[in-house]
N, C-alpha and C positions, 0 to 999 in steps of 0.2 A: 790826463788820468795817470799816465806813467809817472809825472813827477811829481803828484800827489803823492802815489805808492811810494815814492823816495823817500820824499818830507817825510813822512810818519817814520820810515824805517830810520833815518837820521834821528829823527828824535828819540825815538825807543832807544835808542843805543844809546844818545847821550845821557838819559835818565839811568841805562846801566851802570854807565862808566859814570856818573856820580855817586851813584848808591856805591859802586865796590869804593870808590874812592873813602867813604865815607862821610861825604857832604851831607847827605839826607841824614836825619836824626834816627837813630835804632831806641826800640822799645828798650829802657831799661828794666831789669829786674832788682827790685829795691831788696829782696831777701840776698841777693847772692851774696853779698861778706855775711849777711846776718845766722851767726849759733842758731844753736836749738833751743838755747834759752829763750833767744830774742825772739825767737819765730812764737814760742808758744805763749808770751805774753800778751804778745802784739795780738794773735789771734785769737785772745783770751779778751782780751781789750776789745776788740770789734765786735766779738759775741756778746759781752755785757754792755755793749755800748746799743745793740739792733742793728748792725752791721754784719747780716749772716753769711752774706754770699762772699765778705772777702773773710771773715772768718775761717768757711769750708775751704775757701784757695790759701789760706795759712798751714790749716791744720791739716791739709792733704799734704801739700809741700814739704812741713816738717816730719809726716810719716814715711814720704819716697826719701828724702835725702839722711833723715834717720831713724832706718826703720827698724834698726834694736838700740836704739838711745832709750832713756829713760821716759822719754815725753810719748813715744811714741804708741801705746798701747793707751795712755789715757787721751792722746789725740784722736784714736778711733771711736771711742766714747763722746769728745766732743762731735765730732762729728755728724753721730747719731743725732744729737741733742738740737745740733745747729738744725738740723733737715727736719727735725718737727717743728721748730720754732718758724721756719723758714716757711712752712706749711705744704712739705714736701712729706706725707708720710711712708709712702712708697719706700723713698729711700732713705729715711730712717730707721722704717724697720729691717730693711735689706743689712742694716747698716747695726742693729743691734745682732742681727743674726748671726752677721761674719764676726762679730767682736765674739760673742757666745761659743763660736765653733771653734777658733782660732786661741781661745784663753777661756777654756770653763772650769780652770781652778783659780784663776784673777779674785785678786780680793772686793774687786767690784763688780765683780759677775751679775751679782744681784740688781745693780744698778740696769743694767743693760735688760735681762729682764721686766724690770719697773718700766722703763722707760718702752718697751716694745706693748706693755699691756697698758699702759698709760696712751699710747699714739692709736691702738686698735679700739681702745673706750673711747676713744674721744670721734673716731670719724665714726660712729656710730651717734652721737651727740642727742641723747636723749630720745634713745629707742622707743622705753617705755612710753614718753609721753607723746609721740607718733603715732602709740598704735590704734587710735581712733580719728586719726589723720589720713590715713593711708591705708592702702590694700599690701599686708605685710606678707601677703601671699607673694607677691611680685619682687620681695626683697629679699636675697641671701643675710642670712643671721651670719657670713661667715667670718668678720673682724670680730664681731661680738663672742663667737667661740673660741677665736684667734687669742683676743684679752683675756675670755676667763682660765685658757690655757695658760699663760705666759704669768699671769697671776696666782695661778695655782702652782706653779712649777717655782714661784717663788718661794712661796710660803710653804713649801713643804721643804723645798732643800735648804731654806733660810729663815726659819723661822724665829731666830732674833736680831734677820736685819729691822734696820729703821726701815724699810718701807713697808715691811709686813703690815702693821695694822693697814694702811691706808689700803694697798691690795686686799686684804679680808675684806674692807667694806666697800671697797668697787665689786667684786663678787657676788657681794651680798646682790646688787642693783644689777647684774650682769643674767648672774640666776633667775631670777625674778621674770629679767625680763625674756630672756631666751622660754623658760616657759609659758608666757602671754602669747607668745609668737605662735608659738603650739598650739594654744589656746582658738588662737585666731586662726590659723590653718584649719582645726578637728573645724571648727565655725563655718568657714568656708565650704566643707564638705558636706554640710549640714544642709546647706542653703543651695547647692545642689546636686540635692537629693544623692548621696553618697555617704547612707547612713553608719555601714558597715567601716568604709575608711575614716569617719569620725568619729568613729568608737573606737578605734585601734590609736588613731591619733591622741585621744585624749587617756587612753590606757596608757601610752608614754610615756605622758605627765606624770603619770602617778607612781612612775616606777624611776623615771630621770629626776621627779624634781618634787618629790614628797615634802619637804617643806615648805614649800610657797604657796601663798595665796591661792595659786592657779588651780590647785588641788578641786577648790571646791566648784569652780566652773566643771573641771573637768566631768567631776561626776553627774553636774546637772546633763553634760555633752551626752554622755554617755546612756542616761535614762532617755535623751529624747531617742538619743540611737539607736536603744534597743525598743523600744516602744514603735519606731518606724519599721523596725526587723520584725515586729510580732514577736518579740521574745521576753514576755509580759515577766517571768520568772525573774530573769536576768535585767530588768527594770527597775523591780520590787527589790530586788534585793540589795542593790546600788540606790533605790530612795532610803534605804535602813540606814547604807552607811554612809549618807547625807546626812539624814536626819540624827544619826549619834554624833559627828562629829561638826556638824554645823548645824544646831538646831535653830537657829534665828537664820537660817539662811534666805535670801530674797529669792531662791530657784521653789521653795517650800511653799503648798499652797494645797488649800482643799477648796470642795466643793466647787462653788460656782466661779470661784477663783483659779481653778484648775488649768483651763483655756490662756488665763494672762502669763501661768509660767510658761509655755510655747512661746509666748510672743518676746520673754524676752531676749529671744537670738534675733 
C-alpha cells in the first residue's frame, strides 16, 4: 500500500515539474496581441454570423481591456443585443439597464431603451392571445408593464428616434392587452362570488385604460356586480352608459333574453 502511495505521489510531481517546465500545452489567448479594432470586428463577425456566445466573450474582453476606448460604450450595447439573441433575456435587460444608467445622454440611448421593451414584449409572446388559454389570474402582467414602460420612456424622451413608431404600436398591443388581464381578473372575481372586488376591478379599467376595447366588458362586469350587490340604481345607470356608448353591444339584451347576457361570463 505504501508504495502505491509513493507511485502516485512520484507521479504527481512529475506531471508538475512538466507543466512548470512547459512541456504540457497552455491555453492560448488568440485576443492578447489583438487592438480594439480587431476585437470589435471579430466580435461583430461572430454576432452576425450566430455565434453569440463567443461574440459576448469578445465584446466583454474589448470593454475590460478598453474600457474608455471608443468601442467600448457601443460594446456594452452589443452586448445587450447578443443576450436576447442568445435567448438570455434576464441578462439582457440587466444589460440595457447598466448601459442606461452608466450613459443616459449617449446618442444611442434610445436604442438601449428599444431593445429592453423589445426583450420584455417578446417573453410575454402573445399575451393577448393566451388570454383564453390560461388562467391569467396565476400570471404576473410584470415584463408586459416592464415593455409598456421602457417604451413609453422612449417615446416621450425621443420622440424622433427611428424606433418610435414601432414602440407606439407595440404599446398600442401592450395596452390593450394589460387591460384584458383586468378584464379577466374583475371575471374571476365574478365567478367567485366577489362581486364588489369585480366592480372595483373593472372600474380600473375604466380609468387606467379608457381607450381599449376592454372598456365595454368592463361596464357589462360592473352591471352584473352591482346587480349581485342589490344596487339596482348603480346597475342602471352603468346599463345607460353601455347603451350610449356601445349600443350594438353583445352584453345588451331585453326581455326573455335577459338571463343569456349572465351567462355570457
Amino acid at each position: 500500500m505504501k508504495r502505491i502511495v509513493a507511485a502516485s505521489r512520484i507521479a504527481l510531481l512529475s506531471l508538475t515539474l512538466i507543466a512548470g517546465c512547459g512541456l504540457l500545452p497552455e491555453q492560448q489567448d488568440e485576443t492578447a496581441k489583438w487592438g480594439p479594432d480587431k476585437i470589435y470586428s471579430e466580435a461583430k463577425e461572430a454576432l452576425d454570423g450566430g455565434n453569440t456566445q463567443r461574440a459576448i466573450t469578445l465584446f466583454e474582453k474589448l470593454e475590460a481591456r478598453y474600457p474608455y476606448g471608443r468601442y467600448a460604450q457601443q460594446a456594452q450595447l452589443e452586448i445587450a443585443y447578443a443576450h436576447y439573441k442568445e435567448g438570455e433575456p434576464a441578462l439582457a435587460i440587466a444589460a440595457c439597464d447598466r448601459f442606461i444608467k452608466m450613459h443616459p445622454t449617449h446618442p444611442n440611448v434610445d436604442y438601449a431603451f428599444y431593445l429592453k421593451g423589445v426583450v420584455n414584449f417578446l417573453q410575454d409572446d402573445g399575451l393577448l392571445s393566451r388570454i383564453n388559454r390560461q388562467d391569467m389570474t396565476e400570471r404576473d402582467p410584470k415584463s408586459t408593464r416592464e415593455s409598456f414602460d421602457a417604451f413609453k420612456e422612449l417615446v416621450q424622451r425621443f420622440p424622433s428616434s427611428k424606433y418610435a413608431p414601432d414602440a407606439v404600436e407595440r404599446m398600442d398591443k401592450l395596452v390593450n392587452a394589460l387591460a384584458q388581464h383586468e378584464i379577466h381578473v374583475a371575471r374571476y372575481y365574478l365567478n367567485r362570488n366577489a362581486p364588489l372586488a369585480a366592480v372595483n376591478r373593472a372600474s380600473d379599467v375604466l380609468k387606467s385604460f379608457p381607450q381599449t376595447s376592454a372598456v365595454e366588458d368592463a361596464l357589462a362586469i360592473m352591471m352584473q356586480g352591482y346587480e349581485a350587490l342589490g344596487q339596482a340604481k348603480l346597475r342602471d345607470d352603468t346599463r345607460r352608459v353601455l347603451e350610449k356608448n356601445y349600443p350594438q353591444s353583445k352584453y345588451l339584451s331585453g326581455g326573455d333574453e335577459k338571463k343569456s347576457f349572465w351567462k355570457i361570463f
